[in-house]
DSSP file (Angstrom, degrees, kcal/mol; ACC not computed):
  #  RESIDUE AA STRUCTURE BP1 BP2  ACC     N-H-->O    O-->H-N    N-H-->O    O-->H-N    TCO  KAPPA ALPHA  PHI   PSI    X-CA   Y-CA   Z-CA
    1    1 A X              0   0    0      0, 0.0     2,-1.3     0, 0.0     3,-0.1   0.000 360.0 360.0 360.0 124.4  -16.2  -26.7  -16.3
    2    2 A X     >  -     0   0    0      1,-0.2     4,-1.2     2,-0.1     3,-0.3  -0.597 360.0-177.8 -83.4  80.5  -12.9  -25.9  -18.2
    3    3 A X  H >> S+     0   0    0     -2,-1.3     4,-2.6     1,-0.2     3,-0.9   0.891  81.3  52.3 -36.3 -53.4  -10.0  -26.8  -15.6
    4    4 A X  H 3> S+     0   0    0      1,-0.2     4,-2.2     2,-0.2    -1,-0.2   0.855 108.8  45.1 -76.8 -13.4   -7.4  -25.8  -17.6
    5    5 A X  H 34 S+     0   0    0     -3,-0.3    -1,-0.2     2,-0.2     4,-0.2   0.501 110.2  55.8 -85.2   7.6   -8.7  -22.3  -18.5
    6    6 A X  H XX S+     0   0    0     -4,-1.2     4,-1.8    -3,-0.9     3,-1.0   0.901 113.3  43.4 -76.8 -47.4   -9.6  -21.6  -14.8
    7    7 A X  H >X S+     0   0    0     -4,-2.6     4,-3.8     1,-0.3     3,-0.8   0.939 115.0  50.7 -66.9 -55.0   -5.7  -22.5  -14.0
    8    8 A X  H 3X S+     0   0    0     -4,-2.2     4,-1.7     1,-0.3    -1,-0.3   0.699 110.4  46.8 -11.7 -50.1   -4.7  -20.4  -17.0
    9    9 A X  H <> S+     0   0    0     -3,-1.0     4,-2.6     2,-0.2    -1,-0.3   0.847 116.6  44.1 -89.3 -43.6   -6.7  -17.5  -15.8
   10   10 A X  H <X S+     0   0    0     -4,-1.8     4,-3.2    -3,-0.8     5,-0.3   0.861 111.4  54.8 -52.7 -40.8   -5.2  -17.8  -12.2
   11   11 A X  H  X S+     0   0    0     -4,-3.8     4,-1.4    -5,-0.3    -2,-0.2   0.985 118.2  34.4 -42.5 -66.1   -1.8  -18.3  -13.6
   12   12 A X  H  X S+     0   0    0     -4,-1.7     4,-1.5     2,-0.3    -2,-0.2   0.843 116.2  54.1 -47.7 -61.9   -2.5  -15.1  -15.4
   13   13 A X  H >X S+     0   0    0     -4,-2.6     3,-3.0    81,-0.3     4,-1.4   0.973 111.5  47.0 -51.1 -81.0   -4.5  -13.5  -12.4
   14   14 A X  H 3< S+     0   0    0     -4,-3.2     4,-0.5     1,-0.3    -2,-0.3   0.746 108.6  55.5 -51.3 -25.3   -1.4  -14.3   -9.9
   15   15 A X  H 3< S+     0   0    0     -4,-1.4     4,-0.5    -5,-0.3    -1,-0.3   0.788 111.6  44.3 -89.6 -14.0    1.4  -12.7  -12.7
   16   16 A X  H <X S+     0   0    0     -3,-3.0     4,-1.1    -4,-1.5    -2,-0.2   0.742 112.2  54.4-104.7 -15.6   -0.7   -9.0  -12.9
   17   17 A X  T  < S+     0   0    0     -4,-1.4    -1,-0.2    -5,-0.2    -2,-0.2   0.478 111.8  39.7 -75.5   7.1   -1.0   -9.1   -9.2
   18   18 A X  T  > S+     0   0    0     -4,-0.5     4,-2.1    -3,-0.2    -2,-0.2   0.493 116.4  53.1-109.2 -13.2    2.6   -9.5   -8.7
   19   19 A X  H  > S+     0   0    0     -4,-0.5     4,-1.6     1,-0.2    -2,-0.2   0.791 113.5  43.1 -87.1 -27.7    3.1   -6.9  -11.6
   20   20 A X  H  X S+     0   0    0     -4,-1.1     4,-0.6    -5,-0.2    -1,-0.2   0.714 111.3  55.0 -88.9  -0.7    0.8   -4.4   -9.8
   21   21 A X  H  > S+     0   0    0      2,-0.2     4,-0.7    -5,-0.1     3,-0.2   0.893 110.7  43.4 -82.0 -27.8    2.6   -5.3   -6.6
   22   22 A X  H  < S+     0   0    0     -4,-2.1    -2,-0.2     1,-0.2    -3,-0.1   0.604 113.5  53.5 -89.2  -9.5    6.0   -4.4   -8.3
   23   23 A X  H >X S+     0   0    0     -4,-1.6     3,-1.7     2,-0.1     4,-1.0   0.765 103.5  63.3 -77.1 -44.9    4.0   -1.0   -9.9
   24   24 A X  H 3< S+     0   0    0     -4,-0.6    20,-1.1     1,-0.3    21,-0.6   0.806  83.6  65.2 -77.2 -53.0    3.1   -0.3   -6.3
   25   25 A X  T 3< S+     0   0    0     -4,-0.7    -1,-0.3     1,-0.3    -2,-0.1   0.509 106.3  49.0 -76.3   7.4    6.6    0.2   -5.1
   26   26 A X  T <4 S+     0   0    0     -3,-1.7    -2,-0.3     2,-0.1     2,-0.3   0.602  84.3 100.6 -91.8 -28.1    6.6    3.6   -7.6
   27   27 A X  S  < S-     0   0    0     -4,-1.0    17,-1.2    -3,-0.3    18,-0.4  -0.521  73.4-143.4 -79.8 120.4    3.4    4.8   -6.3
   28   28 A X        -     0   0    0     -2,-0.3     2,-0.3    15,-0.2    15,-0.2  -0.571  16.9-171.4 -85.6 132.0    4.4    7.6   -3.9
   29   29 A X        -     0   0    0     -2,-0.3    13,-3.2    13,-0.1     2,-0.1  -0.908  13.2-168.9-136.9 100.6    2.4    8.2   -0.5
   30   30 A X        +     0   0    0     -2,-0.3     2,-0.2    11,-0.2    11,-0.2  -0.330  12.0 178.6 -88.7-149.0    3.3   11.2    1.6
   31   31 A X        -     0   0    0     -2,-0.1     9,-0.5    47,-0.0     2,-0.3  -0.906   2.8-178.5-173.1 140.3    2.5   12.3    4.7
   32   32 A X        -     0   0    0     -2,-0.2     7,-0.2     7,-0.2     4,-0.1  -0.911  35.8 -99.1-159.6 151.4    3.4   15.4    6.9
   33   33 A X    >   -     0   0    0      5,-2.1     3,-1.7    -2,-0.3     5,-0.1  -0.276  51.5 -99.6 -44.5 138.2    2.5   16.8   10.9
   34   34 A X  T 3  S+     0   0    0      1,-0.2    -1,-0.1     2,-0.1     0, 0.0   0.738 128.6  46.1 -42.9 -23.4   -0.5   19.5   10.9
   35   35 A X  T 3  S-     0   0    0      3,-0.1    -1,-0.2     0, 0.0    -2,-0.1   0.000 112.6-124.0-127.7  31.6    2.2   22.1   11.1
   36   36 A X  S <  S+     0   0    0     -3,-1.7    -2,-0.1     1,-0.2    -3,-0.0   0.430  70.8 126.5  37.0  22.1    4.3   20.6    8.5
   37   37 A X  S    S+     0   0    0     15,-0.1    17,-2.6    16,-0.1     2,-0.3   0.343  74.6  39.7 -89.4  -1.3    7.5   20.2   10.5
   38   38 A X        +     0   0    0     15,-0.2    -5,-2.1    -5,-0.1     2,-0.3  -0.991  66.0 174.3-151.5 146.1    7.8   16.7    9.6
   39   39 A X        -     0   0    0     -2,-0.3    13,-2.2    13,-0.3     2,-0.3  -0.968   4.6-172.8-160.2 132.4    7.1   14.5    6.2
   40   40 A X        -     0   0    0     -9,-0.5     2,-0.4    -2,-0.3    11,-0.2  -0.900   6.7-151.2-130.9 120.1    7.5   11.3    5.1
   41   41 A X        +     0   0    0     -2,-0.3     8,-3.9     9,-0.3     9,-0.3  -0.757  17.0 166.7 -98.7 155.4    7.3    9.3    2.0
   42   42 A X  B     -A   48   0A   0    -13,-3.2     6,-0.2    -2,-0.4   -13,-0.1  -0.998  35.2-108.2-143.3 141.9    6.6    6.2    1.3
   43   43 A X    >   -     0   0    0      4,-0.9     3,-0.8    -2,-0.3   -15,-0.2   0.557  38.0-117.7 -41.4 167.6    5.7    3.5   -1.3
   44   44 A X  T 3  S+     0   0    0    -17,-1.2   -19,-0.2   -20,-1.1    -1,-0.1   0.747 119.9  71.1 -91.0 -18.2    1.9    1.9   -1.3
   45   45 A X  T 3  S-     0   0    0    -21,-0.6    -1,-0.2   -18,-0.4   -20,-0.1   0.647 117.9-124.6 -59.3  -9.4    4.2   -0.8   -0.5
   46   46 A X    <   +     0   0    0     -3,-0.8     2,-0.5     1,-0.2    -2,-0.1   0.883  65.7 130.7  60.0  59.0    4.7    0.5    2.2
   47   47 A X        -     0   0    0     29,-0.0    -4,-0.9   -22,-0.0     2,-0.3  -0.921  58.9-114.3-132.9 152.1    8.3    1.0    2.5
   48   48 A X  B     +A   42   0A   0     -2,-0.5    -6,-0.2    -6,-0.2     3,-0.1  -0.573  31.7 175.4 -95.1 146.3    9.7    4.8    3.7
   49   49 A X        +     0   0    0     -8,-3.9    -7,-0.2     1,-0.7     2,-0.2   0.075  66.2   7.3-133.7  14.7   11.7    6.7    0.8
   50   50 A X        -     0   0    0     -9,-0.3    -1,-0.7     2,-0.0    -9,-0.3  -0.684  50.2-164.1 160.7 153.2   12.2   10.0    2.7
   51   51 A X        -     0   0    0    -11,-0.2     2,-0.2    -2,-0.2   -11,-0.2  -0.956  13.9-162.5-166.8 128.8   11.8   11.6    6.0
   52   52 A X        -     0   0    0    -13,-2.2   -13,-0.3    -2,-0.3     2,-0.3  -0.458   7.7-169.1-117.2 171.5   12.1   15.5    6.2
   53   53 A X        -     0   0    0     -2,-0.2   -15,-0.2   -15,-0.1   -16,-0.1  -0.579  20.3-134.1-170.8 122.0   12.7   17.2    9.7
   54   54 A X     >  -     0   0    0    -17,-2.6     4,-0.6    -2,-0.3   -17,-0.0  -0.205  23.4-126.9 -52.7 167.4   12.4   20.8   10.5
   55   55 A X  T >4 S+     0   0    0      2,-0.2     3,-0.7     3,-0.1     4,-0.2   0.937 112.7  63.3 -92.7 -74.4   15.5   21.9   12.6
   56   56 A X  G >4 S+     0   0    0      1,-0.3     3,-1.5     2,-0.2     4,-0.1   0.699  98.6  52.2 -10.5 -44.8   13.0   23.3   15.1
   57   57 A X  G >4 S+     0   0    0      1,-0.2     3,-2.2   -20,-0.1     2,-1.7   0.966  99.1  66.7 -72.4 -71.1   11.7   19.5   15.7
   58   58 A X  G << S+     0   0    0     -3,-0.7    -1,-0.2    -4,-0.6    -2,-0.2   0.431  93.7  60.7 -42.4   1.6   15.8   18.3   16.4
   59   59 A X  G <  S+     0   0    0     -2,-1.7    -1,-0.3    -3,-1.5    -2,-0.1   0.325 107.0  53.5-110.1  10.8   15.7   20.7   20.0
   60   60 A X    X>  +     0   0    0     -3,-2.2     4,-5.3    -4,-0.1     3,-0.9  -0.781  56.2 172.1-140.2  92.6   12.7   18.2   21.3
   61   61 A X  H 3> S+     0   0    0      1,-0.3     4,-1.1     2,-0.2     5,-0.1   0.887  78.6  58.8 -60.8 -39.1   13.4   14.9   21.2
   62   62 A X  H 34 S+     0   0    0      2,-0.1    -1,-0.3     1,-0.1     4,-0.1   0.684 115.5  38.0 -54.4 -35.7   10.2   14.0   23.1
   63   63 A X  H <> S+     0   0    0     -3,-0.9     4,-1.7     2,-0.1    -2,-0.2   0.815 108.0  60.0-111.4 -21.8    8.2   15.6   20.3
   64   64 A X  H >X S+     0   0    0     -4,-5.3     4,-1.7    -7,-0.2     3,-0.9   0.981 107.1  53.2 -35.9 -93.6   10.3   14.5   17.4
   65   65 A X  H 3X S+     0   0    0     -4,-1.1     4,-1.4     2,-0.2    -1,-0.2   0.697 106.2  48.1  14.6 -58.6    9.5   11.2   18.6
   66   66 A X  H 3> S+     0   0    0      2,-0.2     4,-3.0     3,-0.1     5,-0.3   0.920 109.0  52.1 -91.2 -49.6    5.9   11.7   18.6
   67   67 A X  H <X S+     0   0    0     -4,-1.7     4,-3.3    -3,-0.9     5,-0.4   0.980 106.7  55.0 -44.0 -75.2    5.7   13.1   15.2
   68   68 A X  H  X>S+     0   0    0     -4,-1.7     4,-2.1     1,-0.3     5,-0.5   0.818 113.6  42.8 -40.2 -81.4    7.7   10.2   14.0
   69   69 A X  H >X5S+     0   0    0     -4,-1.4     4,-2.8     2,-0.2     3,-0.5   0.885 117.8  42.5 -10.5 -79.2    5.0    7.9   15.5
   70   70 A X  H 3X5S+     0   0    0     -4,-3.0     4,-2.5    -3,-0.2    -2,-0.2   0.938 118.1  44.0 -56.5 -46.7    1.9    9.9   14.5
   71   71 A X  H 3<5S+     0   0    0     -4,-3.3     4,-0.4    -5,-0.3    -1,-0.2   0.643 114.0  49.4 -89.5  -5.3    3.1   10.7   10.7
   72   72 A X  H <X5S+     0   0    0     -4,-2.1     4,-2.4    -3,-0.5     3,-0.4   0.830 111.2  43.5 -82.0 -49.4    4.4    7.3    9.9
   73   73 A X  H  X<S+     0   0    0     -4,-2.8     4,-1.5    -5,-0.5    -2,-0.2   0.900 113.2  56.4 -70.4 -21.8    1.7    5.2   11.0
   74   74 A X  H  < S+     0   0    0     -4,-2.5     4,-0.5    -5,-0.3    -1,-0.2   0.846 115.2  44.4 -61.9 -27.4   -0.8    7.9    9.1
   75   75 A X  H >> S+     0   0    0     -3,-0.4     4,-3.1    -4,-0.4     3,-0.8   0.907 106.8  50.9 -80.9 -46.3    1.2    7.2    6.4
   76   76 A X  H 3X S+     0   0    0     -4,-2.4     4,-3.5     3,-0.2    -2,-0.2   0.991 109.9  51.6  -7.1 -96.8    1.5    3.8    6.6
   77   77 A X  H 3< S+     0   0    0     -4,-1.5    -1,-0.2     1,-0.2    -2,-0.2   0.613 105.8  55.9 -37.1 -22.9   -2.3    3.5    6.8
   78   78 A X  H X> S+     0   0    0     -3,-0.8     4,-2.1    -4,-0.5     3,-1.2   0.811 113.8  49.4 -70.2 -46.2   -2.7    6.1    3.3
   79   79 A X  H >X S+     0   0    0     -4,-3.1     4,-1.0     1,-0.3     3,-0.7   0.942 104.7  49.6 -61.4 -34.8   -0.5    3.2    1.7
   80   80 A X  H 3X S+     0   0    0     -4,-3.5     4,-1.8     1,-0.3    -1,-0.3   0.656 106.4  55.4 -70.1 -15.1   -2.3    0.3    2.8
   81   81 A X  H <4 S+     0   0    0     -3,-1.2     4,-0.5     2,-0.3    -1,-0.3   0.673 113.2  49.6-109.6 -35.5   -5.8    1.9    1.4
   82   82 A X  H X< S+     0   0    0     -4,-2.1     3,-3.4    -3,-0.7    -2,-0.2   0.797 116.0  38.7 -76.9 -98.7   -3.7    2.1   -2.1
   83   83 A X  H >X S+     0   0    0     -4,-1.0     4,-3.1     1,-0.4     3,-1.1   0.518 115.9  54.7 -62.4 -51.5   -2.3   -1.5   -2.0
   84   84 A X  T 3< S+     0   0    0     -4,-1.8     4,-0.4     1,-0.4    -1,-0.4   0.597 115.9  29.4 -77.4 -15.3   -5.3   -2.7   -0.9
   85   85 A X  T <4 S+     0   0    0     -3,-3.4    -1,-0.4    -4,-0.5    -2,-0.1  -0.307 118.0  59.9-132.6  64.9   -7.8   -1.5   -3.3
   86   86 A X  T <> S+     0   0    0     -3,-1.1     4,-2.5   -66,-0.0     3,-0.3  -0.040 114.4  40.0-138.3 -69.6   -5.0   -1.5   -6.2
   87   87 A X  H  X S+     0   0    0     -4,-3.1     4,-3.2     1,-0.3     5,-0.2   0.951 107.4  52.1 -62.8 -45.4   -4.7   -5.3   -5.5
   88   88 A X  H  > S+     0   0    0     -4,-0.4     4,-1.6    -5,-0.4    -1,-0.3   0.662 110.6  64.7 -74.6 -21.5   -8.4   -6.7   -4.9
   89   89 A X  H  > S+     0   0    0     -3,-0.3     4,-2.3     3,-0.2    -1,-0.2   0.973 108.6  37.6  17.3 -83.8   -8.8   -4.6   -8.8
   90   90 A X  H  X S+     0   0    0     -4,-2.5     4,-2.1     2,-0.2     5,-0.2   0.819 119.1  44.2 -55.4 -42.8   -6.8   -6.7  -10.0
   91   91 A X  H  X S+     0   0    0     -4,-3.2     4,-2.3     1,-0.2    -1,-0.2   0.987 119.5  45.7 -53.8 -48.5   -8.1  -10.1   -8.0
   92   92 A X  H >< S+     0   0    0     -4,-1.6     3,-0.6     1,-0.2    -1,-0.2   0.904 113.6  54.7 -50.7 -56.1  -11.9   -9.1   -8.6
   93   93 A X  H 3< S+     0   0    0     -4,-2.3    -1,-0.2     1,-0.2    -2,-0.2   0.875 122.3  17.3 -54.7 -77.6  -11.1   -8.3  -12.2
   94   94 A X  H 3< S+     0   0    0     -4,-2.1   -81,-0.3     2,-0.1    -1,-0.2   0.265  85.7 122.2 -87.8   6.3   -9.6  -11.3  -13.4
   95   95 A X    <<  -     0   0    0     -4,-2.3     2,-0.6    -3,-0.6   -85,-0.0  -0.370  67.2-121.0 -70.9 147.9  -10.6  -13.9  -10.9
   96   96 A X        -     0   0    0     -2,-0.1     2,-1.9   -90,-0.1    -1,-0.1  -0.786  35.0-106.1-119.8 117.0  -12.6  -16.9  -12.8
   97   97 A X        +     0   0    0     -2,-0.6     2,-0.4     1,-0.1   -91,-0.0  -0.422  52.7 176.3 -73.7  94.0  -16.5  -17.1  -11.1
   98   98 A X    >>  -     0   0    0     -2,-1.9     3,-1.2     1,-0.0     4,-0.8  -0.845  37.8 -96.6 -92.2 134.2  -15.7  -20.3   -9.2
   99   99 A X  T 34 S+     0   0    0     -2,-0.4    -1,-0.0     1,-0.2    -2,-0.0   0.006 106.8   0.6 -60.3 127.8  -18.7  -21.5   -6.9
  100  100 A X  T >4 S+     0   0    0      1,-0.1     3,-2.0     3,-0.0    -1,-0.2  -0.005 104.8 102.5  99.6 -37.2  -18.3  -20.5   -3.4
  101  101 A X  G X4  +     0   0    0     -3,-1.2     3,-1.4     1,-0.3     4,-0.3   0.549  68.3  74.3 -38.2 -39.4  -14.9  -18.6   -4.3
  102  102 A X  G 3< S+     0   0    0     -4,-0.8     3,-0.3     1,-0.2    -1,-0.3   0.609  86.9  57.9 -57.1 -29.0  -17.0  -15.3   -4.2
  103  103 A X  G X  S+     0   0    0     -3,-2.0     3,-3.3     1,-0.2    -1,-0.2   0.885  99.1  61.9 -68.7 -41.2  -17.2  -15.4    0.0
  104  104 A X  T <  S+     0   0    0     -3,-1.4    -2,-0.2     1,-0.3    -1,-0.2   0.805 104.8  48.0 -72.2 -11.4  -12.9  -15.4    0.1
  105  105 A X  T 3         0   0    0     -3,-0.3    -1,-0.3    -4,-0.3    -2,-0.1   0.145 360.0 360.0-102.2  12.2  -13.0  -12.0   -1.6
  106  106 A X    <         0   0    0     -3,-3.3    -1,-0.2     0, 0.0    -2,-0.1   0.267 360.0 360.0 -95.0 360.0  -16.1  -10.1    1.0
């Protein structure tokens, strides 16, 4: 077994998952309410990069609210499905078939 070209290959594996983490935070995720009175985007990083509100939504503060709630975490939840099968790509791809190693990635 060649130690140093498994660490090599992790080295390597660990510098394109931080370059596809930093790729991540350009990849755009909206989001909007069924009735389109509210939108937000946000990164697969999951960080929010705009937040729209209808005027309509700003005379119910109670429903704002609720919108806010609903359409972030839907959004949220879009991003994570990107980052998450963006990253495990990368892991699966370049990961060095060490025995037993294969379970941490099921």
């Amino acid at each position: 077994m060649d130690l140093m070209g498994m660490m090599g290959k992790l080295k390597e594996t660990q510098n394109k998952i931080e370059e596809t983490k930093k790729r991540l935070d350009t990849v755009l995720v909206d989001e909007q309410s069924t009735d389109g009175l509210l939108k937000v985007t946000i990164t697969a990083n999951r960080k929010i990069k705009s937040i729209t509100i209808a005027d309509e939504l700003l005379e119910d503060k109670e429903q704002l609210e609720d919108y806010m709630i609903l359409v972030i975490n839907k959004a949220i939840e879009k991003a994570t499905k990107v980052n998450e099968a963006e990253l495990d790509a990368v892991a699966k791809m370049d990961m060095p078939m060490i025995p037993g190693m294969d379970n941490l990635f099921k």
